[in-house]
N, C-alpha and C positions, 0 to 999 in steps of 0.2 A: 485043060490048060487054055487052048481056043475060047471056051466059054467064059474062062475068069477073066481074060482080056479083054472081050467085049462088051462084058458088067462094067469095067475097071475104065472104057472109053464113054459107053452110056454116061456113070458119072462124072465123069467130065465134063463132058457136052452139057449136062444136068447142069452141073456151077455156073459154066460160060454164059448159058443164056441166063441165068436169075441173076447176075452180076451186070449182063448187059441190060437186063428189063429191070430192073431197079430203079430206084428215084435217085434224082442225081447222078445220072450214071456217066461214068469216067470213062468210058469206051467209047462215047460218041464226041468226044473233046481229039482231035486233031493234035498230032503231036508236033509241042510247039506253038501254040494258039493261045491264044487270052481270051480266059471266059467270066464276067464278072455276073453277078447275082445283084437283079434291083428289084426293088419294092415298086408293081404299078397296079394302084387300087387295093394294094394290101396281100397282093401276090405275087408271093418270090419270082422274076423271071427272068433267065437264064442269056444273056448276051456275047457273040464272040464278036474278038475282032476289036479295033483301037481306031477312036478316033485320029484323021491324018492332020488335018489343019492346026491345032492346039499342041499337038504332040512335035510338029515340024518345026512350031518356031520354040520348044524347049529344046528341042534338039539343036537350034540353031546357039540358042544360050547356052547351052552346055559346049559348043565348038568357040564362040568366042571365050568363055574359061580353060577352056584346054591349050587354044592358043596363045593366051596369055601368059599362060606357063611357057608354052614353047618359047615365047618371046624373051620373055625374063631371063632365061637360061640360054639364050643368045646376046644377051646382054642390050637387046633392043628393046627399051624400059617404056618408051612412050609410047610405042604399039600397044604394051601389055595391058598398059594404065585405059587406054583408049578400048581395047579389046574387052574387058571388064566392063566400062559406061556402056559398051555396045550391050554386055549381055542385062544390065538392068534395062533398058527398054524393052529388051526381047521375053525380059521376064516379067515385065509389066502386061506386056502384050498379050500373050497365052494365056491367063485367067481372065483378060476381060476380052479375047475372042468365043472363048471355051463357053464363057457363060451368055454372050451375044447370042451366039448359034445355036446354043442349048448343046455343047456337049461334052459337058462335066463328065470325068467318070473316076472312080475311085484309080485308076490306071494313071491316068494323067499327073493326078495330083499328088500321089508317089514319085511319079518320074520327076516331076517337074520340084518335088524338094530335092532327090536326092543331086538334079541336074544344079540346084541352089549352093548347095553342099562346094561343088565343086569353082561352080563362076564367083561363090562371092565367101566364102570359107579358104578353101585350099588355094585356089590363084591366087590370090591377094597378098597371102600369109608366102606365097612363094613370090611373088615379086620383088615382097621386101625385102624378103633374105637375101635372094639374089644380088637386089641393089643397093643392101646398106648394111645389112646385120649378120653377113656371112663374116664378117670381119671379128666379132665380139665372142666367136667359137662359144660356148655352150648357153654363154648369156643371148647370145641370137638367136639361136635355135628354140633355144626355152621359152621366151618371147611369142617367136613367131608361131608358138606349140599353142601357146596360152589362147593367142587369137582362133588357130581352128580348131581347136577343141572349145571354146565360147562360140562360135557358128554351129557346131555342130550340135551342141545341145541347147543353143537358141532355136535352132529348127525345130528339131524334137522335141519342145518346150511348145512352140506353137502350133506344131501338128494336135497336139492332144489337149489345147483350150479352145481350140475351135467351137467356137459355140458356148463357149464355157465364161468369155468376158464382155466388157466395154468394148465395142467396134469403135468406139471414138480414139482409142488409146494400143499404144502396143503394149505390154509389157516388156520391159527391154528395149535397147536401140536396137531395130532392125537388121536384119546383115547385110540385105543393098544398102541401106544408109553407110555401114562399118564399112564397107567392101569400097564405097564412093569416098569415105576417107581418106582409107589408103591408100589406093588409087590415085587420088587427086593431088594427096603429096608425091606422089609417084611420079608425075606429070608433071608437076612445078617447078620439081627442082631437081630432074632426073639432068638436065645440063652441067648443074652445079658442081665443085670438089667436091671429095670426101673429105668433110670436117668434122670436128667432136659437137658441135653444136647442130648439125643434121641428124648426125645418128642419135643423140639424144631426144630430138624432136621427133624419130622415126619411133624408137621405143616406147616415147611416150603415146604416140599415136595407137600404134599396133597393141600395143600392151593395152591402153585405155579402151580401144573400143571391142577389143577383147573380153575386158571384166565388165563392159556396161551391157551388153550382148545378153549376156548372164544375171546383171543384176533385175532389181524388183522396181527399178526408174521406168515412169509413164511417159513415152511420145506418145504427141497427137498423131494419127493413120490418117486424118483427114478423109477418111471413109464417108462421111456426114454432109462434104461440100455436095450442092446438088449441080448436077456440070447439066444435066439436062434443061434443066428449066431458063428460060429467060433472064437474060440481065444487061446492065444500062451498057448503052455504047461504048461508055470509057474502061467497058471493061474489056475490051478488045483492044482498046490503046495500052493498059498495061501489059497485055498477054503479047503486044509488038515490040514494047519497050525493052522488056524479059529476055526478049531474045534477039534483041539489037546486045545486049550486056553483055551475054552471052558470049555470042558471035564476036567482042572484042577480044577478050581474052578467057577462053574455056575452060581451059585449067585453074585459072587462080580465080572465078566468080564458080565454079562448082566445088573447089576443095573448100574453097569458104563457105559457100550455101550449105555443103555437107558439115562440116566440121561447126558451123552456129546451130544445127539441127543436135550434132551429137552431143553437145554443151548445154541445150535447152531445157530435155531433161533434167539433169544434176540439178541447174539454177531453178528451175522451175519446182524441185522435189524441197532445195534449201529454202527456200520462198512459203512453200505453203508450211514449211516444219516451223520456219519463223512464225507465221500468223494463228499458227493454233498455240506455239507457244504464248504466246502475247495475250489470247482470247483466253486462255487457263488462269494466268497469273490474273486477270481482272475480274 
C-alpha cells in the first residue's frame, strides 16, 4: 500500500515539473499579472507587466466619464458636459503619448476602448436622459439605447479595420465627435426650461449621432495634416485666434464646431452622390 502511494506521488511530481518546463508555461505567470506575447525579429517574446504613463491618463478618461455620470444624476449637467470634453483630451493624449515613448501594447489599446465605451458611449447617452429625455418614458430610453448601442458597435467596428482602411477618413462619425455633440448641447442650454422644442432638438441630436456612428458616412481623421514640419507664421496667428473664440463662449463655438463636423459627412456623402450622378447621365 506504502509502495503504490509513492508511485502515485512520483507521478505527480512527473506532470508538475513537464507542465512547468513546458513552452509557454503558465506556472511562471504571477497571479494576477499581465503577460503579452510580441513579435521581436520574428520571435515570439514573452512580456509582464503594463505600461504606467499611457494607461494613467486612460484611467484618468475613464474617471472623467464616470463622473459625468455621477454629475448628470445630481442633476449638475454642466460639470457632466465639461467632464466628457475633459475626457476627449485625455483620450487624444494616451495614443499619441503611447506612441511618443514607444509604449503601445495590445493592453493599452483594450483598456483604452473599452475606457471609450464608457467616457463617450454610456456618459453621454446618460447625461441626456438625465437632462431631457427621462421625461418621454420609453421614447427616451429607447433614444438614448440607440445612441450607446451605436458607440458601442462604432468602437467594435473600428477596432477590427485597423489597418484594413483610408487613414484619411473614419468610417462613421466618431464617438468623441458624437459624445462632443451631446455634450455641447448639454452645456448650452442646460440653463434653459424644459420646452417641446429642446427636447426634440435633444432627440434629434442623440438619436442622429447615434445612427451616423453606425452608418457607412466618410469623415475626414485629418490624420494626413503634418503638425511636425514647418509652416508660415500666420499660422500661429490662427491657432491664437481659435482660441481667443474659444475662450469667448465654449459651449456654443464647440457644440457648433462639433455639430458642422457631424453634418459634414451626410453633406459631403449627398454631394459626391450628386456628382457621379450628373457624370452618368452625360
Amino acid at each position: 500500500m506504502t509502495k503504490e502511494r509513492e508511485d502515485t506521488e512520483l507521478d505527480q511530481r512527473a506532470r508538475e515539473s513537464e507542465l512547468s518546463s513546458g513552452s509557454g508555461s503558465e506556472c511562471d505567470i504571477e497571479p494576477g499579472e499581465v503577460v503579452e506575447e510580441e513579435l521581436v525579429e520574428g520571435a515570439p517574446v514573452r512580456r509582464k507587466g503594463i505600461y504606467l504613463l499611457p494607461n494613467a491618463l486612460t484611467t484618468a478618461s475613464l474617471f472623467s466619464g464616470f463622473y459625468a455620470i455621477v454629475s448628470a444624476a445630481g442633476g449638475v449637467y454642466d460639470n457632466a458636459a465639461i467632464a466628457i470634453f475633459v475626457s476627449m483630451i485625455l483620450d487624444g493624449l494616451d495614443g499619441r503619448v503611447a506612441r511618443m515613448t514607444n509604449t503601445q501594447s495590445k493592453f493599452g489599446e483594450e483598456y483604452d476602448s473599452l475606457a471609450d465605451m464608457v467616457a463617450f458611449g454610456v456618459a453621454p447617452g446618460f447625461v441626456a436622459f438625465f437632462w431631457s429625455l427621462n421625461g418621454l418614458d420609453k421614447i427616451g430610453w429607447a433614444v438614448t439605447f440607440i445612441y450607446v448601442a451605436g458607440a458601442a458597435l462604432r468602437l467594435a467596428r473600428f477596432n477590427t479595420q485597423i489597418g484594413s482602411v483610408d487613414k484619411k477618413y473614419f468610417v462613421g462619425l466618431p464617438s468623441p465627435a458624437a459624445a462632443a455633440c451631446v455634450a455641447g448641447l448639454v452645456w448650452c442650454f442646460h440653463a434653459y426650461d424644459p420646452a417641446a422644442w429642446l427636447t426634440f432638438l435633444t432627440l434629434v441630436v442623440v438619436g442622429g449621432t447615434g445612427v451616423l456612428m453606425v452608418s457607412n458616412v466618410l469623415y475626414r481623421s485629418f490624420k494626413d495634416l503634418d503638425l511636425r514640419g514647418r509652416v508660415p507664421f500666420a499660422a500661429i496667428l490662427l491657432v491664437v485666434l481659435i482660441f481667443v473664440v474659444v475662450a469667448l463662449d465654449p459651449a456654443t463655438v464647440l457644440f457648433t464646431g462639433f455639430l458642422v463636423y457631424a453634418l459634414s459627412g451626410p453633406v459631403r456623402a449627398l454631394f459626391r452622390g450628386k456628382v457621379r450622378r450628373s457624370s452618368k447621365s452625360e
